[in-house]
C-alpha positions as CSV (number, residue, x, y, z in Angstrom):
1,X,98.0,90.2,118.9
2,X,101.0,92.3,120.2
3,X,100.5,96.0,120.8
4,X,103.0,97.9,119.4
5,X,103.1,101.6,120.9
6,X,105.3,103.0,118.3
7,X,103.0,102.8,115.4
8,X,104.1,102.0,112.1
9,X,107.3,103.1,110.4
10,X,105.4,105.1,107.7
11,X,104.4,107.7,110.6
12,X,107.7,107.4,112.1
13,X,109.6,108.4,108.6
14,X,106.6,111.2,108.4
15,X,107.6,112.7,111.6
16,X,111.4,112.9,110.7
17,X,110.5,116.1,108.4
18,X,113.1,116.0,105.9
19,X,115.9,115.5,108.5
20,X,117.8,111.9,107.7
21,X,117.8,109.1,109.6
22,X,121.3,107.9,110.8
23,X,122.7,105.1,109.2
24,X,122.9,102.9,112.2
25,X,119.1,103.5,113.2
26,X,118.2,102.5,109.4
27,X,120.8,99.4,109.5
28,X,119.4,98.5,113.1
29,X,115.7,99.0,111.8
30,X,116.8,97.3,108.2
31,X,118.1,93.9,110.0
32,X,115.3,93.2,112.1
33,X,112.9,93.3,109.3
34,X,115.2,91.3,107.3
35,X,115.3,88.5,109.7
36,X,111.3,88.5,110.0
37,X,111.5,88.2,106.3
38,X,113.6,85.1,106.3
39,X,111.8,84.0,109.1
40,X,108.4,83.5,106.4
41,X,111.4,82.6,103.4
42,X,112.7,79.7,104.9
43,X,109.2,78.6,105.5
44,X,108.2,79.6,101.6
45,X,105.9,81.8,102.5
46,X,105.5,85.0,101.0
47,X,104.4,88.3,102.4
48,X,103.4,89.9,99.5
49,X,102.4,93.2,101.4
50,X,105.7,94.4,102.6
51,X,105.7,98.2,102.9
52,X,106.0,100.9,105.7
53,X,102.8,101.3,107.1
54,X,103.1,97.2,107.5
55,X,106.0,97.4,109.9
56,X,105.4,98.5,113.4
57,X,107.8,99.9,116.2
58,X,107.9,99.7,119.8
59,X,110.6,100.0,122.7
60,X,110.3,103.5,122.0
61,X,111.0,102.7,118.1
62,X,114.1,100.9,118.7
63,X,112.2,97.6,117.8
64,X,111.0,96.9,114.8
65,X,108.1,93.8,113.6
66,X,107.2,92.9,110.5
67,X,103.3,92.7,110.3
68,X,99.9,92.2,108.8
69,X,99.8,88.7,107.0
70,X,96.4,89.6,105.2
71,X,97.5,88.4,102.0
72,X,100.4,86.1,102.7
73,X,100.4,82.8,100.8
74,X,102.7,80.0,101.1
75,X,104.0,78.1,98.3
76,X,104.6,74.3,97.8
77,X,107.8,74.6,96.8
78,X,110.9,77.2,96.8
79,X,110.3,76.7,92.6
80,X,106.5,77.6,92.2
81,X,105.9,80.8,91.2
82,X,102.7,82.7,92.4
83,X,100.2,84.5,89.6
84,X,98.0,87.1,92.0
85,X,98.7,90.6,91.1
86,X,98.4,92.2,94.5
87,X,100.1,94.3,96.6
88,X,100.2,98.3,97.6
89,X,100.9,100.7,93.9
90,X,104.4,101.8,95.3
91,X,106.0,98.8,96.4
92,X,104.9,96.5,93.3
93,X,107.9,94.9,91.9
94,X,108.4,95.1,87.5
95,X,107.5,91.3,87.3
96,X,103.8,92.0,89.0
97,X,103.5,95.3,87.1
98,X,103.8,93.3,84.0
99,X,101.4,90.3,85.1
100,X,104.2,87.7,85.5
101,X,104.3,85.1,87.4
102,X,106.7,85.7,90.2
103,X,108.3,84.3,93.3
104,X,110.1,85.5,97.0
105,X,112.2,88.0,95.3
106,X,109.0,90.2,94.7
107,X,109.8,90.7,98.3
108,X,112.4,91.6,98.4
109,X,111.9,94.1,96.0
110,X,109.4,95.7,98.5
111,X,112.1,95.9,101.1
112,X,114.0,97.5,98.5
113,X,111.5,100.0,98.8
114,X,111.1,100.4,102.6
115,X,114.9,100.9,102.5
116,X,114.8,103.6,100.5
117,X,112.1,105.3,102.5
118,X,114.8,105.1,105.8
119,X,117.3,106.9,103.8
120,X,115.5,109.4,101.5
121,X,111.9,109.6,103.7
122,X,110.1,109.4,100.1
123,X,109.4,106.8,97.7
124,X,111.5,105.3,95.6
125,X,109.2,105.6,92.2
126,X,106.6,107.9,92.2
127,X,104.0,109.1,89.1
128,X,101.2,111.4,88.5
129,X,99.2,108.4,87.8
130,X,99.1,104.8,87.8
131,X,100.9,104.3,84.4
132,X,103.8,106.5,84.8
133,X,104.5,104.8,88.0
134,X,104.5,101.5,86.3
135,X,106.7,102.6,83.9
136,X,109.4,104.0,86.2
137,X,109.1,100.7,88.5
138,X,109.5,98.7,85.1
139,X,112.6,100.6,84.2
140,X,114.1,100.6,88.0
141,X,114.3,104.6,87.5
142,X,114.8,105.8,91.0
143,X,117.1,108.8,92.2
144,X,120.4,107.5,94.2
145,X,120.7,107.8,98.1
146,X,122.2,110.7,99.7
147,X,126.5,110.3,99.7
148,X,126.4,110.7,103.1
149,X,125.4,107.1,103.2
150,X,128.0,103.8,102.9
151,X,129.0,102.6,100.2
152,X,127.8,99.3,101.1
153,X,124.2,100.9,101.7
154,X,124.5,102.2,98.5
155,X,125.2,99.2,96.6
156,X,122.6,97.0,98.4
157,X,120.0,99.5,96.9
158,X,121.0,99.2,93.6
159,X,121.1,94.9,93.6
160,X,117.9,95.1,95.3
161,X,116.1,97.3,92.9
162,X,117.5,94.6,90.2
163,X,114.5,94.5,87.7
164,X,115.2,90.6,86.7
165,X,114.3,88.7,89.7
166,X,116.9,86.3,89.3
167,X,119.4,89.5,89.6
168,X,118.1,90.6,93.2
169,X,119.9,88.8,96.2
170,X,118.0,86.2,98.7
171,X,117.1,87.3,102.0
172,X,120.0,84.9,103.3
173,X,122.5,86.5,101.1
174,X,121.4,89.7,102.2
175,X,122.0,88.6,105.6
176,X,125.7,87.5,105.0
177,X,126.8,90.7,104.2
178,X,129.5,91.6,106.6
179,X,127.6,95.2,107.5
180,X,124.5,93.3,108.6
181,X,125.5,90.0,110.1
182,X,127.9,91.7,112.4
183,X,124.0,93.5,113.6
184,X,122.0,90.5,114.1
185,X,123.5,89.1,117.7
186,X,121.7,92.3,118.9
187,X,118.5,91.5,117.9
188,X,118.5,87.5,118.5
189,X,119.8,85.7,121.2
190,X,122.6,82.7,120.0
191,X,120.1,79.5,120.4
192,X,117.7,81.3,118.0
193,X,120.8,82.2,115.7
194,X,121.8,78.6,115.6
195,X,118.5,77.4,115.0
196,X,117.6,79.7,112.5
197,X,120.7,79.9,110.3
198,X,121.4,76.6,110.7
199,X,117.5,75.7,109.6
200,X,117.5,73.3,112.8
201,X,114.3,75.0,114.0
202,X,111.0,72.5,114.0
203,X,107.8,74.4,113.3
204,X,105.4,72.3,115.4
205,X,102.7,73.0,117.9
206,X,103.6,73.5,121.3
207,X,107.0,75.3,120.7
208,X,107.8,78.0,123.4
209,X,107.4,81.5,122.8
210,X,110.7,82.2,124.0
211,X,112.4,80.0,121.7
212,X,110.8,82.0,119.0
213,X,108.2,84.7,118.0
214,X,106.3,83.2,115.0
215,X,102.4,82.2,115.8
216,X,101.6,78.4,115.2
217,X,98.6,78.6,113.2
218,X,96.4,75.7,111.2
219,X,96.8,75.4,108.0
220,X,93.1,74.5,106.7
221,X,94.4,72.9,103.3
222,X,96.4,70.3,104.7
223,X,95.7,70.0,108.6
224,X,99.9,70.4,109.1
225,X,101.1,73.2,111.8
226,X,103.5,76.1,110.4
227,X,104.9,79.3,112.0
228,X,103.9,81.5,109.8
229,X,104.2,85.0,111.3
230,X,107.6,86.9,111.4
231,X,108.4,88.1,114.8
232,X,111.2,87.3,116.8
233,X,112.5,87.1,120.4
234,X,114.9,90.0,121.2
């Protein structure tokens, strides 16, 4: 396991006091956990545990690594929809609050959520108790985003906090946005850009760790090999 000195980003946005972040250090900090996320997508598996305190930093905070696969599962196909209601209270998507099934976009949801941390340093929904919360996660009542932020910032919050899954975009799609793809060539090098947005890459045993950060791992249901953890080679 990789040590991360930074911690996690929860005690990074704890230590920021009230004072924003800059745009550029959330944008910076927002892509690299988007691409761990459709790192596990493209692979259909869910995280289902996305939140602040399960994304750690090091390079003096500058780098940022999706973590802690405790609960991940992977589905057979990009169609099947999972039933487990799990998850951390604040970062539950409406379609887990109300027992649905529900799919990759409950991710996405959750990085919804860490989003909003970056810019605001709170949590999106919030409740004296358990019910309240559900209630205001159900009804996607959240307080907007300082104006200081982009407009583009700004509308990616509001698509995904989307209560309909089927309304909140793909990780891909959040990717293609003009705002964040021109950010990724800093964080991958272009043989894992090619590979990975051009879904060339072969998940297989023996792979380099240089030609990408995921761990192979055995799957014990069906014997096949499958990167399933979300890292990736600066």
């Amino acid at each position: 396991m990789e040590y991360c000195d930074g911690g996690d980003l929860m005690k990074r946005i704890n230590r920021q006091r009230g004072v924003f972040f800059s745009e550029d250090q959330i944008l910076g900090w927002f892509v690299q956990i988007s691409l761990g996320l459709k790192h596990i997508h493209d692979r259909k598996i869910l995280h289902r545990d996305i939140k602040a305190q399960n994304i750690f930093l090091s390079k003096n905070g500058m780098v940022a690594k999706l973590g802690d696969f405790g609960i991940a599962r992977v589905l057979n196909n990009s169609m099947e929809l999972a039933r487990t209601c799990i998850g951390t209270p604040y970062y539950l998507s409406p379609e887990i609050c109300q027992n649905k099934p529900y799919n990759n976009k409950t991710d996405i949801w959750s990085l919804g959520c860490v989003l909003y941390e970056l810019c605001t340093l709170k949590h999106p929904f919030e409740g004296n108790n358990l019910q309240q919360l559900v209630l205001k996660i159900c009804q996607a009542h959240f307080a907007p985003i300082s104006p200081r932020f982009s407009r583009e910032l700004h509308s990616l919050i509001s698509q995904l906090f989307q209560v309909s899954p089927r309304d909140r975009p793909s990780i891909n799609s959040i990717l293609k946005r003009p705002f964040l793809e021109n950010l990724i060539p800093k964080y991958l090098t272009p043989e894992v850009i090619q590979e990975e947005f051009n879904h060339m890459l072969i998940c297989r045993a023996g792979v380099p760790a240089s030609r990408h950060a995921g761990k192979v791992v055995q799957n014990k249901n069906d014997r096949k090999t499958q990167t399933c953890c979300c890292l990736w080679t600066l």
